[in-house]
DOVEX-371378 format. One record per residue (C-alpha): residue number from 1; x, z, y. Coordinates in nm, 3 decimals, padded with zeros to 5 digits. Layout:
<ronus>
 kegu       x       z       y
  NUM       X       Z       Y
...
</ronus>
This chain:
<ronus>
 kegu       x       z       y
    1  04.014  01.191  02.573
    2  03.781  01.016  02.328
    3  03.877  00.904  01.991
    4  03.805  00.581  01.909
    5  03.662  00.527  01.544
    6  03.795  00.277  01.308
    7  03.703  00.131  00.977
    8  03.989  00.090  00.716
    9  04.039 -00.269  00.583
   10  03.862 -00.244  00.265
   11  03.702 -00.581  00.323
   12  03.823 -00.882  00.533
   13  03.603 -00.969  00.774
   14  03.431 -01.242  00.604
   15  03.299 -00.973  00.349
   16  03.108 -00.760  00.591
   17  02.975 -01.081  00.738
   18  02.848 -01.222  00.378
   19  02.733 -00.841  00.322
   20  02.515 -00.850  00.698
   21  02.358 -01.174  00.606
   22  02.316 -01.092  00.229
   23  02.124 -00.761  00.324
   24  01.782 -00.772  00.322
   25  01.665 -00.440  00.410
   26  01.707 -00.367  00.785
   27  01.830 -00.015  00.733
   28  02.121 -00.171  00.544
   29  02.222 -00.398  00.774
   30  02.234 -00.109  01.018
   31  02.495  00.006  00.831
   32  02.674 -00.251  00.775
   33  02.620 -00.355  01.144
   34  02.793  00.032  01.166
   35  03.112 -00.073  00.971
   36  03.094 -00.434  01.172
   37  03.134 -00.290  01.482
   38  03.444 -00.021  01.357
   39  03.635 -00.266  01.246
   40  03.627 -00.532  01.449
   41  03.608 -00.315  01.770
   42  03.727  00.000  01.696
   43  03.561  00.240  02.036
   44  03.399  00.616  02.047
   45  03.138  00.692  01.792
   46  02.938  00.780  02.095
   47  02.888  00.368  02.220
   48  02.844  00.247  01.832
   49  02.541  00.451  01.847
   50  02.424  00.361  02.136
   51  02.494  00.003  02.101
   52  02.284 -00.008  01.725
   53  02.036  00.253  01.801
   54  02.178  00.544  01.593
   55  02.251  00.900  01.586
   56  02.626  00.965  01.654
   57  02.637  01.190  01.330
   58  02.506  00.890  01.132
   59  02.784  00.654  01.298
   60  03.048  00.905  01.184
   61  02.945  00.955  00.838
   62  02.909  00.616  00.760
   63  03.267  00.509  00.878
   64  03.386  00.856  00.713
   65  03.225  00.732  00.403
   66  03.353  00.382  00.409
   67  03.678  00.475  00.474
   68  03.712  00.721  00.171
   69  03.509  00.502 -00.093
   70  03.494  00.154  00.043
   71  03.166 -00.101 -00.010
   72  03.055  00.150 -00.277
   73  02.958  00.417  00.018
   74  02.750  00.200  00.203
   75  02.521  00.032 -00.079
   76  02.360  00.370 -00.212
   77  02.029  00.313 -00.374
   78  01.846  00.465 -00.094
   79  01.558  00.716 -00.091
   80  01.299  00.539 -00.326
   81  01.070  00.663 -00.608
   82  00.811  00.900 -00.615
   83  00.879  01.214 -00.504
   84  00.564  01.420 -00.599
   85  00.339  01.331 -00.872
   86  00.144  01.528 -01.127
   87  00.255  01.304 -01.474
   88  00.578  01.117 -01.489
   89  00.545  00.766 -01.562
   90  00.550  00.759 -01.915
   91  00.350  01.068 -01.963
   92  00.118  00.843 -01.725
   93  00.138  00.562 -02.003
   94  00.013  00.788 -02.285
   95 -00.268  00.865 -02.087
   96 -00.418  00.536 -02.023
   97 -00.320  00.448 -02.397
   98 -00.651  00.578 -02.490
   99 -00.855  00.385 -02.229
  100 -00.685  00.071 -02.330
  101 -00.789  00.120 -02.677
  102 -01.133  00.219 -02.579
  103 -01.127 -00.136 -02.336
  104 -00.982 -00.361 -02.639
  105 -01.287 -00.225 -02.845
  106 -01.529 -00.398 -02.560
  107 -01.618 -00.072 -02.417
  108 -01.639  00.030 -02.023
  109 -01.370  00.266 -01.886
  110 -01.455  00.418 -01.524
  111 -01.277  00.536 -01.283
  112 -01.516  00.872 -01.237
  113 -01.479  00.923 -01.618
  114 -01.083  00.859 -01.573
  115 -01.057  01.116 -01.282
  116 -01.271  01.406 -01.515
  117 -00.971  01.384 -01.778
  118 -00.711  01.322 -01.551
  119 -00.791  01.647 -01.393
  120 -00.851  01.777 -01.762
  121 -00.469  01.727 -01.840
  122 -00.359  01.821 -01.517
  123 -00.514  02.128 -01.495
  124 -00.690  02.113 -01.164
  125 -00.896  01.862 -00.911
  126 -00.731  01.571 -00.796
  127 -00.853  01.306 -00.529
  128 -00.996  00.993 -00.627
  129 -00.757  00.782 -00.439
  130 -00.503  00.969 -00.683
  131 -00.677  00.780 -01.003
  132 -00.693  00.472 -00.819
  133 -00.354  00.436 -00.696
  134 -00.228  00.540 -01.079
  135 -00.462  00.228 -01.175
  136 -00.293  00.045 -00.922
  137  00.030  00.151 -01.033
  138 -00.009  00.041 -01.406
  139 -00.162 -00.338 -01.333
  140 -00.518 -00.220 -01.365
  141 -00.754 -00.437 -01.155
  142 -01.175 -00.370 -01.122
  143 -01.353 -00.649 -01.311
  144 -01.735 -00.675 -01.216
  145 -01.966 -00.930 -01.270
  146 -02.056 -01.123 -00.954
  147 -02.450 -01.051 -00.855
  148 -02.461 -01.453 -00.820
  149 -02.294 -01.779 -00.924
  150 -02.003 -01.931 -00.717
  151 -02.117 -02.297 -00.700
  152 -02.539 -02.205 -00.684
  153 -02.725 -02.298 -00.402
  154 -03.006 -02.135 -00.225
  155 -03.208 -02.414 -00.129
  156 -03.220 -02.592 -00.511
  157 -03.331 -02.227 -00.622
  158 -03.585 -02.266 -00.431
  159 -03.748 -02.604 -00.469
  160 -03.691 -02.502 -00.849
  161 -03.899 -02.238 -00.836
  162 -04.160 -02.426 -00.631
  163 -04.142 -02.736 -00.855
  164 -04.123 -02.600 -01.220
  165 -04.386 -02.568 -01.442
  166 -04.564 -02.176 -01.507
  167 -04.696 -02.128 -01.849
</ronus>
């Protein structure tokens, strides 16, 4: 005999329907797709699973977890953030203090010159996608001047240079 799996009436069933439509992330809905399905047709963990595309365990701990906290289970903050990096945020901050001084002073900061003291404070060789995803990461943008001018045109160039006067 199978034991069918129900979801305790924390929220009518209005709620979970604002909370499905309201989610945005699809993992999210999934589970409140998981609590949907509990409590409005309470059957074996085993066909919940099946029916969203999940793991039995995961259909069991979510309706465990509903049913002993409520709404407050379900809308964890998920797995975000970076996980491994070499300098926290701020300590990240500090670092690029002294390039932003060195840019507000007119002078050129580049990313090979960035990477040598990066790897200075660090204590060992990084990658250079590390310093440009850090650059990334902070607002920094490359600014270059363009080899050419939007709005020239070849062809004028080149009567101009035919038609102007040589000294």
């Amino acid at each position: 005999m199978t034991t069918y799996i129900k979801a305790k009436p924390h929220l009518s069933r209005e709620e979970i329907q604002a909370k499905i439509k309201a989610t945005v992330e699809f993992w999210r809905v999934k589970r409140w797709l998981v609590i949907w399905n509990a409590f409005v047709d309470p059957r074996p963990a085993r066909k919940i699973a099946l029916h969203l595309g999940l793991s039995v365990h995961t259909v069991r701990n979510l309706i465990s977890i509903y049913n002993r906290h409520g709404s407050i289970g379900i809308e964890t903050p998920g797995k975000r953030g970076r996980k491994n990096y070499y300098l926290s945020f701020d300590e990240e901050v500090e670092f690029l203090k002294s390039f932003v001084d060195k840019a507000s002073s007119g002078q050129i900061s580049t990313a090979s010159e960035i990477k040598r003291l990066y790897e200075k404070r660090v204590g060992h060789e990084v990658h250079k996608t590390t310093i440009y995803r850090l650059l990334k990461r902070h607002g920094w943008r490359k600014v270059m001047p363009r080899p050419f001018h939007v709005d020239s045109k070849k062809e004028e160039q080149e009567s101009f240079k035919k038609t102007s006067l040589k000294k």
